[in-house]
mmCIF file of the N, C-alpha and C atoms, coordinates in Angstrom:
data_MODEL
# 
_entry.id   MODEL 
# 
loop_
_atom_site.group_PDB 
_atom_site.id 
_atom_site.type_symbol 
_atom_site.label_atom_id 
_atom_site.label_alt_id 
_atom_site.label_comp_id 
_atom_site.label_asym_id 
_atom_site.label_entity_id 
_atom_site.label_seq_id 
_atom_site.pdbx_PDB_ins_code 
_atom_site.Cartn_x 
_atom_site.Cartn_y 
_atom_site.Cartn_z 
_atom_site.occupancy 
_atom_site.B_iso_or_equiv 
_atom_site.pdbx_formal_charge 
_atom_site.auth_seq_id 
_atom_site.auth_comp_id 
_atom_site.auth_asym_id 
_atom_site.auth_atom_id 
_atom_site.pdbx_PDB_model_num 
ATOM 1   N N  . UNK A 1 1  ? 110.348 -49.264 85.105  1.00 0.00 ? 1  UNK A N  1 
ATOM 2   C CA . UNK A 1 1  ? 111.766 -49.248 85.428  1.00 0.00 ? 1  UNK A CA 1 
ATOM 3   C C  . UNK A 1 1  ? 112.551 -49.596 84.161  1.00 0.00 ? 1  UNK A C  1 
ATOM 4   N N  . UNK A 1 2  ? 113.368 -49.238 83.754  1.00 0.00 ? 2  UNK A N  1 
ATOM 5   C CA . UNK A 1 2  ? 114.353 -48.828 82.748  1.00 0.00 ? 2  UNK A CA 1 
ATOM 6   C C  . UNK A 1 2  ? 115.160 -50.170 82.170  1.00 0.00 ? 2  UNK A C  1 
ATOM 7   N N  . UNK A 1 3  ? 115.442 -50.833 81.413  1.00 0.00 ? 3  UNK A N  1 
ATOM 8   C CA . UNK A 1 3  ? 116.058 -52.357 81.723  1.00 0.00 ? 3  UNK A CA 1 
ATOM 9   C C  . UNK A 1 3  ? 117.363 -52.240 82.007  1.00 0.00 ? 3  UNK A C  1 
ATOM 10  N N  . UNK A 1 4  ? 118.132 -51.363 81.785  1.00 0.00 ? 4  UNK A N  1 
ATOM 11  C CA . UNK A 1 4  ? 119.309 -50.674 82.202  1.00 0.00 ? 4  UNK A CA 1 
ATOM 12  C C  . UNK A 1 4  ? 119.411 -51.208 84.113  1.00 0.00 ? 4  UNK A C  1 
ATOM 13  N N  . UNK A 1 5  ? 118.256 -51.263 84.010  1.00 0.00 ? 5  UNK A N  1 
ATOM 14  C CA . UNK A 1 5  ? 118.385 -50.946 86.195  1.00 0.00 ? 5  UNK A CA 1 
ATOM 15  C C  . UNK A 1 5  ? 117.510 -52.557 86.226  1.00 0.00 ? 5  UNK A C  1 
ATOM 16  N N  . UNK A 1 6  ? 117.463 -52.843 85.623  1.00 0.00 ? 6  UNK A N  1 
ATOM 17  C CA . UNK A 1 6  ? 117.361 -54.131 85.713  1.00 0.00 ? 6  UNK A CA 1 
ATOM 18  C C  . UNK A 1 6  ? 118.175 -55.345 86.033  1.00 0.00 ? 6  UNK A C  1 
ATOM 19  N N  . UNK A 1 7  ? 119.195 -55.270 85.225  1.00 0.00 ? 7  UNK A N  1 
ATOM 20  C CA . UNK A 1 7  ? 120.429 -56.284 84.668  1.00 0.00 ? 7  UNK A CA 1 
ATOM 21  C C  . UNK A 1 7  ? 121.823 -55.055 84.592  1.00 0.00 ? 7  UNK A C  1 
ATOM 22  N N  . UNK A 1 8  ? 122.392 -55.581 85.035  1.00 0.00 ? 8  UNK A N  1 
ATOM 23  C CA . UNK A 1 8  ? 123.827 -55.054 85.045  1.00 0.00 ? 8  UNK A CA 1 
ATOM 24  C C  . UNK A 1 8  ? 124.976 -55.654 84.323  1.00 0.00 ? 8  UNK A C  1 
ATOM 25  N N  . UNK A 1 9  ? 125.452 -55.548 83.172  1.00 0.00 ? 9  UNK A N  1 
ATOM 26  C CA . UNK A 1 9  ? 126.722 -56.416 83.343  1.00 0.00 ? 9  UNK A CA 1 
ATOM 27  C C  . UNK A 1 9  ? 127.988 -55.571 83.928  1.00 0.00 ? 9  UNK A C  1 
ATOM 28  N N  . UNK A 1 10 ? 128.706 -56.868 84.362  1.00 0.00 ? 10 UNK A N  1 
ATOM 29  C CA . UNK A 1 10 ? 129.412 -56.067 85.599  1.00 0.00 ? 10 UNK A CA 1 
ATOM 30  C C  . UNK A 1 10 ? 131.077 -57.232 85.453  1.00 0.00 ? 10 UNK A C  1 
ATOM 31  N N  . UNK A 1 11 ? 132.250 -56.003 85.766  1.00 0.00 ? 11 UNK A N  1 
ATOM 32  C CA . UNK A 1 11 ? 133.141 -56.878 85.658  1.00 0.00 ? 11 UNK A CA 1 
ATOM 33  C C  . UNK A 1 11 ? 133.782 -57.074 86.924  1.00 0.00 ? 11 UNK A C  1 
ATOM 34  N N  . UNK A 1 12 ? 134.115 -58.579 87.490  1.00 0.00 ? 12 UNK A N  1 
ATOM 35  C CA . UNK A 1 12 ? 134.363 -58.511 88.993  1.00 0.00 ? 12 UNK A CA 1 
ATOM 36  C C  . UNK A 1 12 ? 135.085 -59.877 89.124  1.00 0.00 ? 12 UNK A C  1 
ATOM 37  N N  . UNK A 1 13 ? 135.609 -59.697 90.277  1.00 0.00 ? 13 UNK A N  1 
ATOM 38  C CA . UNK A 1 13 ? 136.975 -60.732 90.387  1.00 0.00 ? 13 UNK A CA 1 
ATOM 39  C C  . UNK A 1 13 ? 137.547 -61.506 89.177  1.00 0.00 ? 13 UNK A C  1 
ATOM 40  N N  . UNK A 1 14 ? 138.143 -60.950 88.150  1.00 0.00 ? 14 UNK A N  1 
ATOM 41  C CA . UNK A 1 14 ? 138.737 -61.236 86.974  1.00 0.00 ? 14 UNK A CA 1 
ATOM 42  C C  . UNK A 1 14 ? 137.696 -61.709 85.906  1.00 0.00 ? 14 UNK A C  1 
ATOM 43  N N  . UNK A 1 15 ? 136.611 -61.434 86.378  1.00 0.00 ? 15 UNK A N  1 
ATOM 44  C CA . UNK A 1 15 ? 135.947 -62.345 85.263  1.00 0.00 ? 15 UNK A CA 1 
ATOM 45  C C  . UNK A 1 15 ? 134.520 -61.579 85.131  1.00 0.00 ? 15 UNK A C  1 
ATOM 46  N N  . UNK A 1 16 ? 133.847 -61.703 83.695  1.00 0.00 ? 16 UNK A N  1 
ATOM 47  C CA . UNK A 1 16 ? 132.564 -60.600 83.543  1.00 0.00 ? 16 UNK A CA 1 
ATOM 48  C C  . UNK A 1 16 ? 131.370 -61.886 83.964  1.00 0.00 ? 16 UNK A C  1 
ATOM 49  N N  . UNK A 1 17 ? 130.196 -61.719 85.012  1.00 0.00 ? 17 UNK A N  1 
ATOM 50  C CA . UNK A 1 17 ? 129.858 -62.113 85.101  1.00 0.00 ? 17 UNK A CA 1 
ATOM 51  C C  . UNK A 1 17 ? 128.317 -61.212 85.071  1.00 0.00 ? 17 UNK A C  1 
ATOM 52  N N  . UNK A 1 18 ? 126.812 -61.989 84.608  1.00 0.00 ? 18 UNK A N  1 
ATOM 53  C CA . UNK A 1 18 ? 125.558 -60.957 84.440  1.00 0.00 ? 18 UNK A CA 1 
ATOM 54  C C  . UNK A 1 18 ? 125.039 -60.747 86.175  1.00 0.00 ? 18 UNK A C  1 
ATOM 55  N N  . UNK A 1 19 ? 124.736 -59.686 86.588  1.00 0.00 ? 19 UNK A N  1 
ATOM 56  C CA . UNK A 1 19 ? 123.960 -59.959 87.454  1.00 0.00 ? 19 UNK A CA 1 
ATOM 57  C C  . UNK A 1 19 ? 122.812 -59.677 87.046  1.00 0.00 ? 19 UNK A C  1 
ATOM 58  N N  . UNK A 1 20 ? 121.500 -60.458 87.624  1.00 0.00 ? 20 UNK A N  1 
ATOM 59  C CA . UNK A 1 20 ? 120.401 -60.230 87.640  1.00 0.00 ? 20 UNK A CA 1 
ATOM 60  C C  . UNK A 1 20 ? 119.594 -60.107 88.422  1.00 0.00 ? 20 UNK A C  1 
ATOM 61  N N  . UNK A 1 21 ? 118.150 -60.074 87.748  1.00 0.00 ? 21 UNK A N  1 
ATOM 62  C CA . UNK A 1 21 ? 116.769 -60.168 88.768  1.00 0.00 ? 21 UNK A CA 1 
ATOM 63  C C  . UNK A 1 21 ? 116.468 -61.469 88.945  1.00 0.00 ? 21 UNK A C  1 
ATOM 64  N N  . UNK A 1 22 ? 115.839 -61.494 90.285  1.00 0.00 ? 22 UNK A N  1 
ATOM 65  C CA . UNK A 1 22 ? 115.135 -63.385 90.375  1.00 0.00 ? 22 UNK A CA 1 
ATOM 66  C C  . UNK A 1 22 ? 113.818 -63.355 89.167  1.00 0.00 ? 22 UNK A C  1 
ATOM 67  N N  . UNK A 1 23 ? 113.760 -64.356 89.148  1.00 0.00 ? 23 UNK A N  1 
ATOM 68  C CA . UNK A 1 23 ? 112.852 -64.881 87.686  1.00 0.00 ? 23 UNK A CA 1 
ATOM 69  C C  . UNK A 1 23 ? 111.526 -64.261 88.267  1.00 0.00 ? 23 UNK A C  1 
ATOM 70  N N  . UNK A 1 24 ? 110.490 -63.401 87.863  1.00 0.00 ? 24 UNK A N  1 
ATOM 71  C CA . UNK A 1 24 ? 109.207 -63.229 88.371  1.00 0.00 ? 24 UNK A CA 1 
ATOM 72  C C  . UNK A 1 24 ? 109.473 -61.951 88.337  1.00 0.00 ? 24 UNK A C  1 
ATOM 73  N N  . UNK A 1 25 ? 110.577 -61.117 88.460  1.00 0.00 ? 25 UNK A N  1 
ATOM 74  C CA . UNK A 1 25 ? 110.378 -59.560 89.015  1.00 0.00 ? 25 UNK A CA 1 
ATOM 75  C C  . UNK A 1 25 ? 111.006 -58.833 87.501  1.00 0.00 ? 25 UNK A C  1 
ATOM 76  N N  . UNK A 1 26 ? 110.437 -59.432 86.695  1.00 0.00 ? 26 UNK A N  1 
ATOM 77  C CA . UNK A 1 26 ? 110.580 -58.888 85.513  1.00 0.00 ? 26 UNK A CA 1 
ATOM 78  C C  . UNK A 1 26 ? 109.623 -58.387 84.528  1.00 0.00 ? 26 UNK A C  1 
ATOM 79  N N  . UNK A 1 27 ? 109.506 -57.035 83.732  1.00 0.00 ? 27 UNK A N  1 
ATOM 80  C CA . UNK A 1 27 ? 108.591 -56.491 83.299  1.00 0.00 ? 27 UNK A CA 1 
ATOM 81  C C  . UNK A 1 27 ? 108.107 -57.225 82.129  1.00 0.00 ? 27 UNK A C  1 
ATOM 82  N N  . UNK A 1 28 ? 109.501 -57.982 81.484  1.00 0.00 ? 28 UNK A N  1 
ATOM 83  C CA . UNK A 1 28 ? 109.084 -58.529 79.961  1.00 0.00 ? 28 UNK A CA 1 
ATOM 84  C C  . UNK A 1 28 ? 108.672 -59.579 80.041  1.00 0.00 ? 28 UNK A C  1 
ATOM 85  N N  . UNK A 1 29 ? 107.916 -60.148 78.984  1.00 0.00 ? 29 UNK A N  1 
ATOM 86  C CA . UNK A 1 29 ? 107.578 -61.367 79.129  1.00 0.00 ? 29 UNK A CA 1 
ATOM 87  C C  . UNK A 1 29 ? 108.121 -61.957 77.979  1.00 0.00 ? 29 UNK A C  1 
ATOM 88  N N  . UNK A 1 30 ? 109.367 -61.587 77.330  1.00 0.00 ? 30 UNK A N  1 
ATOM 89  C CA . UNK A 1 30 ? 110.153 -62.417 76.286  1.00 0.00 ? 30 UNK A CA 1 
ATOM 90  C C  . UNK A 1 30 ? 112.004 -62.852 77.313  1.00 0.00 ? 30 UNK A C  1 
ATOM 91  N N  . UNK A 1 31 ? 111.839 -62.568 78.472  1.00 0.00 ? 31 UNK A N  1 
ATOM 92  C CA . UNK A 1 31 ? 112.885 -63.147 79.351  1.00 0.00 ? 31 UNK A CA 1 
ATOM 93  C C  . UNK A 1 31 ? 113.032 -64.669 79.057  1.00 0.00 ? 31 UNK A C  1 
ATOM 94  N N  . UNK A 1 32 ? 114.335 -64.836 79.351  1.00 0.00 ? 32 UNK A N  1 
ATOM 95  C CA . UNK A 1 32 ? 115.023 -66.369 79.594  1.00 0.00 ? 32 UNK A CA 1 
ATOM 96  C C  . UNK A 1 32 ? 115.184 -66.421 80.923  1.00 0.00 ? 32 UNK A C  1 
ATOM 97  N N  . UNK A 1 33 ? 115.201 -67.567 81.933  1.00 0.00 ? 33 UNK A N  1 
ATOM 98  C CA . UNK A 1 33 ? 115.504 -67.946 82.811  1.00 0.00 ? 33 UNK A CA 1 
ATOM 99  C C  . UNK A 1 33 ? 116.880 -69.101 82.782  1.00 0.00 ? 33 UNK A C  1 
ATOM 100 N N  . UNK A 1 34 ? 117.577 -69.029 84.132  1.00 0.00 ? 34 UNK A N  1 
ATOM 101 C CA . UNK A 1 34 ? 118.419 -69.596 84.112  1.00 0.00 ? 34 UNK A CA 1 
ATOM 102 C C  . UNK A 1 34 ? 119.081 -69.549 85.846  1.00 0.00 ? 34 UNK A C  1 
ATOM 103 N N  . UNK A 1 35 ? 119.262 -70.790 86.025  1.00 0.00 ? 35 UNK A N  1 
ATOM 104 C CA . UNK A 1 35 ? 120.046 -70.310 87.429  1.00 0.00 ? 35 UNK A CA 1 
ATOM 105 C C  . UNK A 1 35 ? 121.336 -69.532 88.026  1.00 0.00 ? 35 UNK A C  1 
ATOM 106 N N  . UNK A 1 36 ? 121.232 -68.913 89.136  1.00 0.00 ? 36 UNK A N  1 
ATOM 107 C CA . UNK A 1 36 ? 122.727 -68.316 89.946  1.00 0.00 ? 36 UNK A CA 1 
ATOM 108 C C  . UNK A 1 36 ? 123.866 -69.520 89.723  1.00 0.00 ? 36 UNK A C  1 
ATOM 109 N N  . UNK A 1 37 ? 124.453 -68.794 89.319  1.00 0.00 ? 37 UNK A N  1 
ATOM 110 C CA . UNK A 1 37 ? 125.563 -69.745 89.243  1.00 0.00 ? 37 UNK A CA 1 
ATOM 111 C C  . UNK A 1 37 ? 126.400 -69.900 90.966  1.00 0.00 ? 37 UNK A C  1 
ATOM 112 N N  . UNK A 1 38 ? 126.254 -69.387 91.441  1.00 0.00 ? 38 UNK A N  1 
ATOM 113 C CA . UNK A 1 38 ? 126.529 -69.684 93.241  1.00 0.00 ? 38 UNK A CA 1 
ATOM 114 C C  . UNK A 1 38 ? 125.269 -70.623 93.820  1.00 0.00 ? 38 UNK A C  1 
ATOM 115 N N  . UNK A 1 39 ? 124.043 -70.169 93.645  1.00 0.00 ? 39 UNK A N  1 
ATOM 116 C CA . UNK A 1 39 ? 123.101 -70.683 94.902  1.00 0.00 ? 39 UNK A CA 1 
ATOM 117 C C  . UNK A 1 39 ? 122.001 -71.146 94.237  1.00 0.00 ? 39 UNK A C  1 
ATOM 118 N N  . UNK A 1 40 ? 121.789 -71.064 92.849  1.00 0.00 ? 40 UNK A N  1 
ATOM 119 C CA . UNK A 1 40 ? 120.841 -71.878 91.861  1.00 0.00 ? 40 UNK A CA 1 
ATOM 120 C C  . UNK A 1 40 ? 119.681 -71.256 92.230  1.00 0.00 ? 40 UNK A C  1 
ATOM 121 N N  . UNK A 1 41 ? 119.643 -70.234 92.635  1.00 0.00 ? 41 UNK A N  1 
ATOM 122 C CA . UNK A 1 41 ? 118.278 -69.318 92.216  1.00 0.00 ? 41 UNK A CA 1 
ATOM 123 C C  . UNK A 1 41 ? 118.106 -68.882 90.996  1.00 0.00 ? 41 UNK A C  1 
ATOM 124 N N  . UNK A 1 42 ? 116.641 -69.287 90.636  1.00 0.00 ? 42 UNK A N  1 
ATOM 125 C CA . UNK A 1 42 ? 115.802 -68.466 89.152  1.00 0.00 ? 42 UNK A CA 1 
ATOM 126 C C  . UNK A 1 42 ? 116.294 -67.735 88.899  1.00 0.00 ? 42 UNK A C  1 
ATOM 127 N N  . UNK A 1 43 ? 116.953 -66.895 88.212  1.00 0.00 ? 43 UNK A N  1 
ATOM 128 C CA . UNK A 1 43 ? 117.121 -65.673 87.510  1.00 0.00 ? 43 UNK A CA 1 
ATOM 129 C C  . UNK A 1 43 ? 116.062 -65.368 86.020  1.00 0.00 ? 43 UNK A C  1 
ATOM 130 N N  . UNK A 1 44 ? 115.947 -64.397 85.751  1.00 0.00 ? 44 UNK A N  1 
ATOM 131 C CA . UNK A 1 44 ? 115.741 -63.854 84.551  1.00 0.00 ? 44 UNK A CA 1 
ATOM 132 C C  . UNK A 1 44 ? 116.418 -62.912 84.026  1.00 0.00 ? 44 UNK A C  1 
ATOM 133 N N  . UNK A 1 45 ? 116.563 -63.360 82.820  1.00 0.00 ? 45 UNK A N  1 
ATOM 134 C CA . UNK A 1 45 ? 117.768 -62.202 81.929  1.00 0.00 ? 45 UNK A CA 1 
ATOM 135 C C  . UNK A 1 45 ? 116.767 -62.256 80.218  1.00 0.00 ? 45 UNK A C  1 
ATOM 136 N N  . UNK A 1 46 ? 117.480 -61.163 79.537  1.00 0.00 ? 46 UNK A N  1 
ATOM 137 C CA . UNK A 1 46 ? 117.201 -60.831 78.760  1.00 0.00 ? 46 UNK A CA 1 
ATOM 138 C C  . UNK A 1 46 ? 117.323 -62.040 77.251  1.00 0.00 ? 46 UNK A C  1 
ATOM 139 N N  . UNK A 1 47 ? 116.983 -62.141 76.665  1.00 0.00 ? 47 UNK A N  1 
ATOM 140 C CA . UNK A 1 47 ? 117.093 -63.194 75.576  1.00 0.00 ? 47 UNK A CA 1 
ATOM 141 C C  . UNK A 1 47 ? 118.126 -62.795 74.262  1.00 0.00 ? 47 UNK A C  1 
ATOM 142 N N  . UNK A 1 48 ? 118.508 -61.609 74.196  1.00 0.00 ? 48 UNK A N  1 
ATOM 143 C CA . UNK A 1 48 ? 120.148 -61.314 74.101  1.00 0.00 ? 48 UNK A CA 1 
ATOM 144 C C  . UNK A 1 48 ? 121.220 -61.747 74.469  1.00 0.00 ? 48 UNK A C  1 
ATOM 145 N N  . UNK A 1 49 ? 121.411 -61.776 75.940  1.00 0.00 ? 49 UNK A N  1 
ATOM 146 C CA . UNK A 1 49 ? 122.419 -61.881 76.607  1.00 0.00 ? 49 UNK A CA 1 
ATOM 147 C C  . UNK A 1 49 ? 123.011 -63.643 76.443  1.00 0.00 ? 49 UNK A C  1 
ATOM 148 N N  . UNK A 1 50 ? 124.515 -63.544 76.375  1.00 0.00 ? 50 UNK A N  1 
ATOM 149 C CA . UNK A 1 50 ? 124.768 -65.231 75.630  1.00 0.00 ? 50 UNK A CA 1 
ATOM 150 C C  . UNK A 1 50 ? 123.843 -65.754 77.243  1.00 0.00 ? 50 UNK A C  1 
ATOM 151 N N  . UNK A 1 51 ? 123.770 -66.696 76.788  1.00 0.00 ? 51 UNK A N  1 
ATOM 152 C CA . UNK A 1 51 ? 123.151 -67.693 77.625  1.00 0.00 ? 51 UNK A CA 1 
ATOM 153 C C  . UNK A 1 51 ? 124.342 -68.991 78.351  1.00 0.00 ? 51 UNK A C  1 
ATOM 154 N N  . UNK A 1 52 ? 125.680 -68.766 77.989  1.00 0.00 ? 52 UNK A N  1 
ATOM 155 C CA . UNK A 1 52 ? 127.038 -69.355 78.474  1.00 0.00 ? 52 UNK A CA 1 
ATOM 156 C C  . UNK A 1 52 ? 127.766 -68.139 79.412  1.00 0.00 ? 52 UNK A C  1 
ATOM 157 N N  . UNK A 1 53 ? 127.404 -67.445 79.732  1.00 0.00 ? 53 UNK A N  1 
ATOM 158 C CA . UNK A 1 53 ? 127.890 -66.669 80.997  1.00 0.00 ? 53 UNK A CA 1 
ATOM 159 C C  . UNK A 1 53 ? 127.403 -66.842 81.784  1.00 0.00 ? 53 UNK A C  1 
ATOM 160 N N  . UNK A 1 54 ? 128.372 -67.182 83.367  1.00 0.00 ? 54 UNK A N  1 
ATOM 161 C CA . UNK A 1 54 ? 127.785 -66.522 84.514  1.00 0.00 ? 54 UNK A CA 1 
ATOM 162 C C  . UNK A 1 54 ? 126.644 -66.042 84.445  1.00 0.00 ? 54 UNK A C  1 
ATOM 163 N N  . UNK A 1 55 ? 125.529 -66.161 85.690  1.00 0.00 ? 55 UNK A N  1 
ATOM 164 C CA . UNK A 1 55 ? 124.874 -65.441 85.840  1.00 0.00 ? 55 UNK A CA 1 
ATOM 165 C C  . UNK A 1 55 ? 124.519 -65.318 87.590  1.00 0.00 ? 55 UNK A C  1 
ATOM 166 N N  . UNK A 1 56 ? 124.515 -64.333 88.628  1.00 0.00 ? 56 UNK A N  1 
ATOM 167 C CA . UNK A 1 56 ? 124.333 -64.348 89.632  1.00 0.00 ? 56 UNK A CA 1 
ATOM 168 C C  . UNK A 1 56 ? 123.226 -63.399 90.281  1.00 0.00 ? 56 UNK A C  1 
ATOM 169 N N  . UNK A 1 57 ? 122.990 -64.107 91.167  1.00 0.00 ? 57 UNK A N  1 
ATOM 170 C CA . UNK A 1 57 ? 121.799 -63.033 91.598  1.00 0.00 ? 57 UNK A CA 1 
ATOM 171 C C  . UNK A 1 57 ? 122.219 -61.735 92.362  1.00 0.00 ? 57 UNK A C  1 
ATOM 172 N N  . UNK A 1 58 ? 122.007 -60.589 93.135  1.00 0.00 ? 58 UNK A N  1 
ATOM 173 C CA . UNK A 1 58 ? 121.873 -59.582 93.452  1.00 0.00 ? 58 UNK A CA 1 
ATOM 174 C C  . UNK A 1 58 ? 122.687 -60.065 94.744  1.00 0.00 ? 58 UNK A C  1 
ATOM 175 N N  . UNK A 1 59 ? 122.433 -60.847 95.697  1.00 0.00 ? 59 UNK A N  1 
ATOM 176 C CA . UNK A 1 59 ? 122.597 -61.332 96.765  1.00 0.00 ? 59 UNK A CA 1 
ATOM 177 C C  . UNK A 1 59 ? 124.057 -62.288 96.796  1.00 0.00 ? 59 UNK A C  1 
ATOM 178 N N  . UNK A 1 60 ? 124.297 -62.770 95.667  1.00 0.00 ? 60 UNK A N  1 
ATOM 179 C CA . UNK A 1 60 ? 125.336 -63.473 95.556  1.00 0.00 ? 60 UNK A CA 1 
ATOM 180 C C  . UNK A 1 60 ? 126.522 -62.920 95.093  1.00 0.00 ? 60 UNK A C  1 
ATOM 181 N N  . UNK A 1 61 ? 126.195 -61.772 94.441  1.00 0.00 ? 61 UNK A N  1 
ATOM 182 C CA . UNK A 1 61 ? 126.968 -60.589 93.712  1.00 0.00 ? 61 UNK A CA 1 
ATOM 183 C C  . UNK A 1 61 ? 127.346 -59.890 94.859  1.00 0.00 ? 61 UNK A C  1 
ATOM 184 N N  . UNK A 1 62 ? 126.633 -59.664 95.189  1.00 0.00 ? 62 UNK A N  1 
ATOM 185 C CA . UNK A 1 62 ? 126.974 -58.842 97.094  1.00 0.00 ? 62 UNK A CA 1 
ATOM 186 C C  . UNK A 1 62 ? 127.900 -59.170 97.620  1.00 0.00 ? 62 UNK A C  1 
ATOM 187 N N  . UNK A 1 63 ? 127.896 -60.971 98.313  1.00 0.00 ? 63 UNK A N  1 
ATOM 188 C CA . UNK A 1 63 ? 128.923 -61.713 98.904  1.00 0.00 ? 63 UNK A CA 1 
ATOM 189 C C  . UNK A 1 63 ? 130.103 -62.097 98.050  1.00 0.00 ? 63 UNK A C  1 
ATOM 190 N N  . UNK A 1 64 ? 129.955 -61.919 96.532  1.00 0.00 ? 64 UNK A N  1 
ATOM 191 C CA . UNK A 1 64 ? 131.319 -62.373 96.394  1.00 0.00 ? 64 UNK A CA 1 
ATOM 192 C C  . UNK A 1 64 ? 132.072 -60.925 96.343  1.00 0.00 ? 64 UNK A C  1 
ATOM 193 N N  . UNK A 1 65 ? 131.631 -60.036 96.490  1.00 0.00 ? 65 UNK A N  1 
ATOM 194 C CA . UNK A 1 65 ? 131.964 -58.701 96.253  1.00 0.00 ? 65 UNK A CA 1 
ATOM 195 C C  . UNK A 1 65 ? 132.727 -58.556 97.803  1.00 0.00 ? 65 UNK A C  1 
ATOM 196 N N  . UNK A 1 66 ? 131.875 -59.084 98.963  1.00 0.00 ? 66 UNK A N  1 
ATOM 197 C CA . UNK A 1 66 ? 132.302 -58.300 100.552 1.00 0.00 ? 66 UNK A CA 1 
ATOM 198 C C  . UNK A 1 66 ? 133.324 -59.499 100.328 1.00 0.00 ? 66 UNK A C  1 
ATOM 199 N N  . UNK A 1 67 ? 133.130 -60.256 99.690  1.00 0.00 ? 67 UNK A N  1 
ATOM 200 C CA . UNK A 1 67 ? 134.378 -60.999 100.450 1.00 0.00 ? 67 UNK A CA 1 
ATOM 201 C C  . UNK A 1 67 ? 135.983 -60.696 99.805  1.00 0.00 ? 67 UNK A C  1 
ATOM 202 N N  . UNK A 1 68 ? 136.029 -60.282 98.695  1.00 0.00 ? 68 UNK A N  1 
ATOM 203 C CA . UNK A 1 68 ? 136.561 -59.824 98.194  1.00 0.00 ? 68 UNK A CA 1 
ATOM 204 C C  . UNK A 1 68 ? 137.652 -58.801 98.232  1.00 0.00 ? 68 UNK A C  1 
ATOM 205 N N  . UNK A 1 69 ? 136.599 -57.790 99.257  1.00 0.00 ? 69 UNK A N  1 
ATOM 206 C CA . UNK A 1 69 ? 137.166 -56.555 99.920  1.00 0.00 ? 69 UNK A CA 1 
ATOM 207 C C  . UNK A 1 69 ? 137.470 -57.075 101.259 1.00 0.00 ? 69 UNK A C  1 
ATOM 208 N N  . UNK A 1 70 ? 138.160 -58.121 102.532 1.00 0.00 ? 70 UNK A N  1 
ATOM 209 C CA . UNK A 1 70 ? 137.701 -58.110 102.974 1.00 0.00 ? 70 UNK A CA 1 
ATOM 210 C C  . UNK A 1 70 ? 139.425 -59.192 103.239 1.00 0.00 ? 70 UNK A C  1 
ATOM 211 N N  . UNK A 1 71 ? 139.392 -59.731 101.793 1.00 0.00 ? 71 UNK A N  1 
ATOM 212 C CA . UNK A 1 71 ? 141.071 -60.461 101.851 1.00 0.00 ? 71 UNK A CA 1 
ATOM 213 C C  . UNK A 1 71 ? 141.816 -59.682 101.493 1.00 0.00 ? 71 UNK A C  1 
# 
């Protein structure tokens, strides 16, 4: 799988935040880990990416997204 479809950066409710994969479902083994900034799940991200951004998981990205659409 492509790392492109991995990690997204994504810009959403005023602010750029990474989404990611949970820590484990990653092909590389030069990943950083770091928690959701909503629900403190593992993530893994790339060892590029600043390490002072946001980072949210798939699931948390979801809900702040429905809720969003929704007020």
């Amino acid at each position: 799988m492509p790392e492109s479809t991995s990690q997204a950066r994504m810009r959403s409710l005023g602010s750029e935040v990474l989404v990611c994969r949970e820590a484990g479902d990653s092909p590389f083994a030069d990943d950083r880990q770091g928690p959701c900034a909503d629900c403190g799940r593992a993530l893994s991200y790339r060892p590029y990416l600043p390490d002072d951004e946001p980072k949210l998981c798939v699931a948390c990205f979801a809900a702040r997204k429905a809720s969003r659409q929704t007020n």
